[in-house]
C-alpha positions as CSV (number, residue, x, y, z in Angstrom):
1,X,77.1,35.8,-39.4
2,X,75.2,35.7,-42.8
3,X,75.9,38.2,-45.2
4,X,73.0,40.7,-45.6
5,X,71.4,41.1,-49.0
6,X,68.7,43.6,-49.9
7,X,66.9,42.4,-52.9
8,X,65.3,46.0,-54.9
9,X,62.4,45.8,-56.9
10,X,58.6,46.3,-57.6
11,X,56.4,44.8,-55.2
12,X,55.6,41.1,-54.9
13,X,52.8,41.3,-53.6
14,X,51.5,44.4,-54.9
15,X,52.6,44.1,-59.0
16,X,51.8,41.9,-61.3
17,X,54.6,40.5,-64.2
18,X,57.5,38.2,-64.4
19,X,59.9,40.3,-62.5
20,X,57.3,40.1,-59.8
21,X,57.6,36.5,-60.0
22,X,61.7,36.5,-59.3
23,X,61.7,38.7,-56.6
24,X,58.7,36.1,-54.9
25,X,60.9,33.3,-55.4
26,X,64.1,34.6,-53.6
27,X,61.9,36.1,-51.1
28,X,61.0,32.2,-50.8
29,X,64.3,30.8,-51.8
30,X,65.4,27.5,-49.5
31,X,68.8,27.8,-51.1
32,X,69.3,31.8,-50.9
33,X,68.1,31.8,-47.3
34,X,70.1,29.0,-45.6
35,X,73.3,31.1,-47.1
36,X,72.2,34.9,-46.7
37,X,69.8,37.3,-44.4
38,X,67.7,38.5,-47.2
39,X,65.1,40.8,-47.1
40,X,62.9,42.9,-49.9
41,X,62.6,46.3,-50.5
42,X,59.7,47.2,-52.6
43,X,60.4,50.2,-55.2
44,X,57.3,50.2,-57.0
45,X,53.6,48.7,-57.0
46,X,50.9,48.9,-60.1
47,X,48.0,51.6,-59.7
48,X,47.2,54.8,-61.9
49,X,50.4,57.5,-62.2
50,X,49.6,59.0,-58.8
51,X,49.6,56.0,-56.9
52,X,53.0,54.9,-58.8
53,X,54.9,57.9,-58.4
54,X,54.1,58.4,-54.7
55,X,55.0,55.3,-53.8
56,X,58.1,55.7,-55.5
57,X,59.2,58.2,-54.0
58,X,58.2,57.3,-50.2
59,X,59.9,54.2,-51.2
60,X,63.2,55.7,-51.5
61,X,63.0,58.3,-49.0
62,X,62.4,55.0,-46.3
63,X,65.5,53.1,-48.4
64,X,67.1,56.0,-47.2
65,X,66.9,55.9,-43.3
66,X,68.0,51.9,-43.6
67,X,70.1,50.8,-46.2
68,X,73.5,51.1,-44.8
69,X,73.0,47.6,-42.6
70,X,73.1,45.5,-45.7
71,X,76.0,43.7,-47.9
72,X,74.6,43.7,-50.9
73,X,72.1,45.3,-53.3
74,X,70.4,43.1,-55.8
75,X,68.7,45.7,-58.0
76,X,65.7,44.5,-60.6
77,X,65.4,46.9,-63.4
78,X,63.4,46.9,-67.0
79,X,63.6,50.1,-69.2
80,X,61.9,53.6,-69.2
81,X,61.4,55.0,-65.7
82,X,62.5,51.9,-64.2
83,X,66.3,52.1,-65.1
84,X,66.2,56.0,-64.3
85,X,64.5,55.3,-60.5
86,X,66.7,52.6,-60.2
87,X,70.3,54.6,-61.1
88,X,69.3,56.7,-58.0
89,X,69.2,53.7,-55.8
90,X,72.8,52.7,-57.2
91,X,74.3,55.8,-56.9
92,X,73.7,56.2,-53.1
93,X,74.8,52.6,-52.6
94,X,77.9,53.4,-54.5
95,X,78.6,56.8,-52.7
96,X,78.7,54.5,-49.3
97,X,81.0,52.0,-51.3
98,X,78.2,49.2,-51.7
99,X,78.5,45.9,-53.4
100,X,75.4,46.8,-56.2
101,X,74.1,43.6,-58.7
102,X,71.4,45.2,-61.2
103,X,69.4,42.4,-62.7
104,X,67.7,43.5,-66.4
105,X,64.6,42.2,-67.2
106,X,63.5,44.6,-70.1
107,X,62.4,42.9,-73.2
108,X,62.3,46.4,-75.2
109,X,65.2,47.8,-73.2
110,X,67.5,48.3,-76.4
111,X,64.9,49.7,-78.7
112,X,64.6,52.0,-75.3
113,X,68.0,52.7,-75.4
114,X,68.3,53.2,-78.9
115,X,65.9,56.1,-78.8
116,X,67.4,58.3,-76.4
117,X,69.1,61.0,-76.5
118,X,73.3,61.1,-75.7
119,X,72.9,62.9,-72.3
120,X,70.5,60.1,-71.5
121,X,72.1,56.9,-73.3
122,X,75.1,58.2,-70.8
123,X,73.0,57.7,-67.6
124,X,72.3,54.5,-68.5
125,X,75.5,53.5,-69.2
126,X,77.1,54.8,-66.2
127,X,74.0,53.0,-64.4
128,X,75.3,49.7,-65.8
129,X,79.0,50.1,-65.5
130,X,79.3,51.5,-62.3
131,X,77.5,48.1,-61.0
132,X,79.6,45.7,-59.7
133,X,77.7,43.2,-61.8
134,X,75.0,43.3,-64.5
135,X,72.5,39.7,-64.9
136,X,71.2,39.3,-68.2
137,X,68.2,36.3,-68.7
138,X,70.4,34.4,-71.4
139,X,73.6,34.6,-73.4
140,X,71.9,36.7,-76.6
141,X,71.3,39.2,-73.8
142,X,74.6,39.3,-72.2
143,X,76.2,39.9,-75.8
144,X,73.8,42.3,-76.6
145,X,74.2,44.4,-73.5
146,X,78.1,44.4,-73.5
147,X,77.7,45.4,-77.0
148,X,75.4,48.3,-77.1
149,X,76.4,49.6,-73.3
150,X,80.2,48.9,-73.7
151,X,80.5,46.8,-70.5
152,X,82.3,43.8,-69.1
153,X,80.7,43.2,-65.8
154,X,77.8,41.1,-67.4
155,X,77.0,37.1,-66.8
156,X,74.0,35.1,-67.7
157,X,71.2,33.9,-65.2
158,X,68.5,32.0,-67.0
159,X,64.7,32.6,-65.4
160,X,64.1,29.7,-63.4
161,X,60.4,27.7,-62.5
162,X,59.4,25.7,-59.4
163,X,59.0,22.1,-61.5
164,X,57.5,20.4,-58.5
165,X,54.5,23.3,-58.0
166,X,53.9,23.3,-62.1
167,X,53.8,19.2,-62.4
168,X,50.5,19.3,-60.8
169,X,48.8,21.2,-64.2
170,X,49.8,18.4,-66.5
171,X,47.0,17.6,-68.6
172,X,46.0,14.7,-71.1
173,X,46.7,16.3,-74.5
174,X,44.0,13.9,-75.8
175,X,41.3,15.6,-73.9
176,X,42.7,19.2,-73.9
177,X,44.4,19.4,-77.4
178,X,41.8,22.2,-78.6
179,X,42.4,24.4,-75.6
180,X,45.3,26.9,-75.5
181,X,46.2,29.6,-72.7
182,X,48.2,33.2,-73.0
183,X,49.6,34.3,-69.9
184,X,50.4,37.4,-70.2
185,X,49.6,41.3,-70.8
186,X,46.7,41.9,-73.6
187,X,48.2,44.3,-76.4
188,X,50.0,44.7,-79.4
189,X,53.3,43.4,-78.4
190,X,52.4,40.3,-77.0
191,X,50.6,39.9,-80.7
192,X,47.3,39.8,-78.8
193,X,45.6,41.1,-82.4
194,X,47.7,38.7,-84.3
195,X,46.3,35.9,-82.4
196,X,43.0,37.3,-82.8
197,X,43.1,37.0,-87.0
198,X,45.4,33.5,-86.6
199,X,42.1,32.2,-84.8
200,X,39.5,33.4,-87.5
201,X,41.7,31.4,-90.1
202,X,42.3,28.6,-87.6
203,X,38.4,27.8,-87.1
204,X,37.7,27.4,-90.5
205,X,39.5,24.2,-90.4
206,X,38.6,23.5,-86.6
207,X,35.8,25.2,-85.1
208,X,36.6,23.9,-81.2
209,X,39.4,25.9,-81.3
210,X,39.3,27.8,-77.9
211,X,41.9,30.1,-76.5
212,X,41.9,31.6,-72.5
213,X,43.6,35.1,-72.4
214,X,44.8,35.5,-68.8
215,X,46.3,38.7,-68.3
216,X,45.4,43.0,-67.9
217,X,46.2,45.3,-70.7
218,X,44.4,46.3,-73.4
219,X,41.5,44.2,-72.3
220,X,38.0,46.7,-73.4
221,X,39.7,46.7,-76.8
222,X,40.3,43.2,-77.2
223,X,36.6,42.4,-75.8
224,X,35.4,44.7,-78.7
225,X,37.1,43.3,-81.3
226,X,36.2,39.6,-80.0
227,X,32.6,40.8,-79.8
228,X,33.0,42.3,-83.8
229,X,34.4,39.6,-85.3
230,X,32.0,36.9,-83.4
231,X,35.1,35.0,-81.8
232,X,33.1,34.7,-78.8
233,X,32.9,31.0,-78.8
234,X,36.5,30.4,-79.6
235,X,38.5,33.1,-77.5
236,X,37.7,33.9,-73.8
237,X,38.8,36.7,-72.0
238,X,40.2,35.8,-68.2
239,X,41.6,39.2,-67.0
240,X,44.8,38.4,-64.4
241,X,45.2,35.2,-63.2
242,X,46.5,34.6,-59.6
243,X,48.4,31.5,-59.1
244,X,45.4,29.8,-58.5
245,X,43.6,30.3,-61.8
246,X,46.8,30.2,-63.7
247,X,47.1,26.5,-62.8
248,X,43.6,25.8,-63.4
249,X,44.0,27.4,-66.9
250,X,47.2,25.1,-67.4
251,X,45.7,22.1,-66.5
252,X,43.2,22.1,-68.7
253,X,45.1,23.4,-72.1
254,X,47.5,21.5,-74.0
255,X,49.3,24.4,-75.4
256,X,50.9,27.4,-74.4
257,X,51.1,30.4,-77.1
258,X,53.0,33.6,-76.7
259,X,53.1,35.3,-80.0
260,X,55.0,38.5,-78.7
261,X,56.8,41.1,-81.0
262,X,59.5,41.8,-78.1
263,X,60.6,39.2,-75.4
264,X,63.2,38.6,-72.9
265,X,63.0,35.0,-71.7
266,X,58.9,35.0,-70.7
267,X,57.9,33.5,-67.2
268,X,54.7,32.5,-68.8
269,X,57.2,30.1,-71.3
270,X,58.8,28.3,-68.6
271,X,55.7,27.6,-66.6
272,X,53.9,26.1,-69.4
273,X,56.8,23.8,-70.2
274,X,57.3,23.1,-66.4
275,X,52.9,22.5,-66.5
276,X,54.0,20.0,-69.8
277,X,52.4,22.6,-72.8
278,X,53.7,22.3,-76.1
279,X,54.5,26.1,-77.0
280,X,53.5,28.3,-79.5
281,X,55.9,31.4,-80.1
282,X,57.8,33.7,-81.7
283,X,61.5,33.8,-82.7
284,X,62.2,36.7,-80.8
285,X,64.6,37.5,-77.7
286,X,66.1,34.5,-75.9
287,X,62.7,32.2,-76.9
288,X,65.1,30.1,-79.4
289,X,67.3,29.6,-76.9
290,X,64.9,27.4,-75.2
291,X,62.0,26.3,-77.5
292,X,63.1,24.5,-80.5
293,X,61.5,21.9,-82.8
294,X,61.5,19.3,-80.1
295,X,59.3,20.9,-77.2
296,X,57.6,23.5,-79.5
297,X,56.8,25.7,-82.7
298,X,58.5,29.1,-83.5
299,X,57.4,31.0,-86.1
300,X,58.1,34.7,-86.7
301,X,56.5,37.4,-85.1
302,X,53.5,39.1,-86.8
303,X,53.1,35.9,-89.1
304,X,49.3,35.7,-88.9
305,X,49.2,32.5,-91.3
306,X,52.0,30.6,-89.7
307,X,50.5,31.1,-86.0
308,X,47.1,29.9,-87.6
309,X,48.8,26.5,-89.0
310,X,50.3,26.1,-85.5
311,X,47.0,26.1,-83.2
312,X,45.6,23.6,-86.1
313,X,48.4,21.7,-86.0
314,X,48.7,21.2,-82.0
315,X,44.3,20.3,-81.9
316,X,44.7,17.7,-84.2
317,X,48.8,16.2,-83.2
318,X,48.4,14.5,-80.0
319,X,50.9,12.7,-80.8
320,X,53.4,15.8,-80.9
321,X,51.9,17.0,-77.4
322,X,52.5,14.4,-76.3
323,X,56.4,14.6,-77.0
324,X,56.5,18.1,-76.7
325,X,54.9,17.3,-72.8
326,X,57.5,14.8,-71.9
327,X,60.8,16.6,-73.7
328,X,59.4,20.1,-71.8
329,X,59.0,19.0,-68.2
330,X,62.5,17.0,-68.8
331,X,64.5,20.7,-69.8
332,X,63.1,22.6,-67.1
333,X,64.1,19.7,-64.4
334,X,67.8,19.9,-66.0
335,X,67.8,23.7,-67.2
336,X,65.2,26.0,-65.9
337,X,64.8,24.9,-62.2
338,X,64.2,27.3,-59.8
339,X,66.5,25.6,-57.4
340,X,69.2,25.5,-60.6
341,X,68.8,29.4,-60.9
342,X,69.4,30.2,-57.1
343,X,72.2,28.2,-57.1
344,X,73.9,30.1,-59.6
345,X,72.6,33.4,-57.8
346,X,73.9,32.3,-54.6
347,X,77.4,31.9,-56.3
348,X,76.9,35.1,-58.2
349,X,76.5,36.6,-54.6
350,X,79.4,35.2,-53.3
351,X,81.4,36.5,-56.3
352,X,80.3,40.1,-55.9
353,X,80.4,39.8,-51.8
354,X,84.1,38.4,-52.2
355,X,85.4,41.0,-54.8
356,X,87.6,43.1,-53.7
């Protein structure tokens, strides 16, 4: 008989966000589900407090009544109330001598850390040690984590895309090279406002500069400020993008940009390579560890001038978007597959199933 895995997280059906996005896929996954009886427990869905928190708790109360028929627990955590909901989870499985993987996903979750208290920076590292393994999205994490949380239990597992759905948004960088897309929350630290003043610099050098904001957030704010400064013909406001839109908004940009302040390794990154974008980021979190000079530009976060240069310089270098196209849809085939990721997942299973 299979082995039976319950995969923990927020809903994938219900929330919106990268980790959203992983759960979906394994829910999906060809590979995970010829190997192992998987099924998904949903911990958490968007809505206003109230809604969160009830469902939170209901959600555990039902884990509660079935848990004990499965294997293995593969936990997806961020920061905040996340990794504190989630510790609860672990420490019933652990009472009943479960085999527990907790998969981070916080881009902020050391400045989270950092700014606890010592009661509470001890729950979270008992929450990480006492897992039988820890997944960080990329080798700068791994380090980071064993360093700051004093654990050995950590491995790498790289965010992974499905290449053959994104291939269908590639666009002719010819026709598209003044149109860029954010995927992504609206706010300050995706450098939403940066972006904003990189574009009133930008289109005094190219006016048909126009940039599609997909994602929630801070979106009356941004309107406003849109609306004050007259951007209105060169940045549009999407709101969330099903999968739909978001491949209708790929296939007719050229460019990615993702100017965060704090990243982990972005979804949105790895499905505008797989969809052939040049990129447009920010040297922060795992990003350099996939986007470098020959599929992209990096510049530093909060660099209002050097984001500016970038959107001129990917509208008027077709011949760079076009390179950038080719060498991006190459690295997620060898690198960033979904199909590479659950393989490595289904031997991280295996690992954690087989330890004794």
């Amino acid at each position: 008989m299979k082995k039976k895995i319950l995969v923990i997280g927020p809903s994938d059906t219900g929330s919106f966000g990268g980790m959203a996005s992983v759960i979906r896929d394994i829910r999906n996954s060809e590979i995970l589900n010829s190997l192992y009886d998987i099924d998904i427990h949903e911990s958490f869905i968007d809505g206003n407090l109230f809604v969160r928190l009830a469902f939170s708790i209901l959600s555990y109360l039902k884990f509660l009544t079935y848990y004990k028929k499965y294997d293995l627990f593969h936990i997806h955590s961020t920061s905040n109330g996340s990794a504190f909901r989630k510790s609860y989870y672990l420490k019933t499985l652990k009472k009943s001598n479960k085999k527990v993987i907790v998969h981070n996903h916080a881009a902020l979750f050391l400045v989270f850390y950092e700014g606890l208290n010592e009661k509470r920076k001890q729950l979270i590292r008992n929450y990480f040690n006492n897992a039988d393994m820890v997944l960080a999205l990329s080798e700068v994490w791994k380090e980071k984590y064993q360093s700051a949380l004093n654990i050995n239990n950590c491995r790498t597992l790289n965010n992974g895309i499905n290449d053959e759905e994104f291939i269908k948004a590639v666009c002719d960088a010819q026709e598209h090279k003044n149109e860029f897309v954010v995927l992504g929350r609206l706010g300050e630290r995706k450098g939403t406002y940066d972006l904003i003043e990189a574009v009133k610099i930008a289109r005094e050098i190219n006016k048909d500069i126009k940039i599609y904001l997909a994602g929630d957030g801070e979106i009356d704010k941004v309107r406003s400020i849109i609306s004050d400064e007259k951007l209105g013909e060169n940045i549009q406001i999407i709101g969330w993008a099903d999968h739909t839109k978001k491949m209708e908004l790929l296939k007719t940009s050229a460019t990615l940009v993702l100017p965060s302040h704090y990243e982990g390794l972005p979804i949105a990154i790895l499905e505008g390579m797989a969809a052939g974008k040049a990129i447009i980021s920010t040297t922060v979190g795992s990003i350099p560890e996939v986007v470098t000079d020959e599929n992209g530009i990096l510049i530093e976060a909060g660099d209002v001038t050097a984001l500016a240069q970038a959107l001129v310089r990917c509208s008027t270098d077709v011949q760079m978007l076009e390179s950038m196209k080719d060498n991006n849809i190459a690295k997620i085939k060898e690198e960033f597959s979904v199909r590479k990721m659950h393989e490595i997942l289904a031997g991280y299973y295996n690992e954690v199933l087989h330890n004794e």
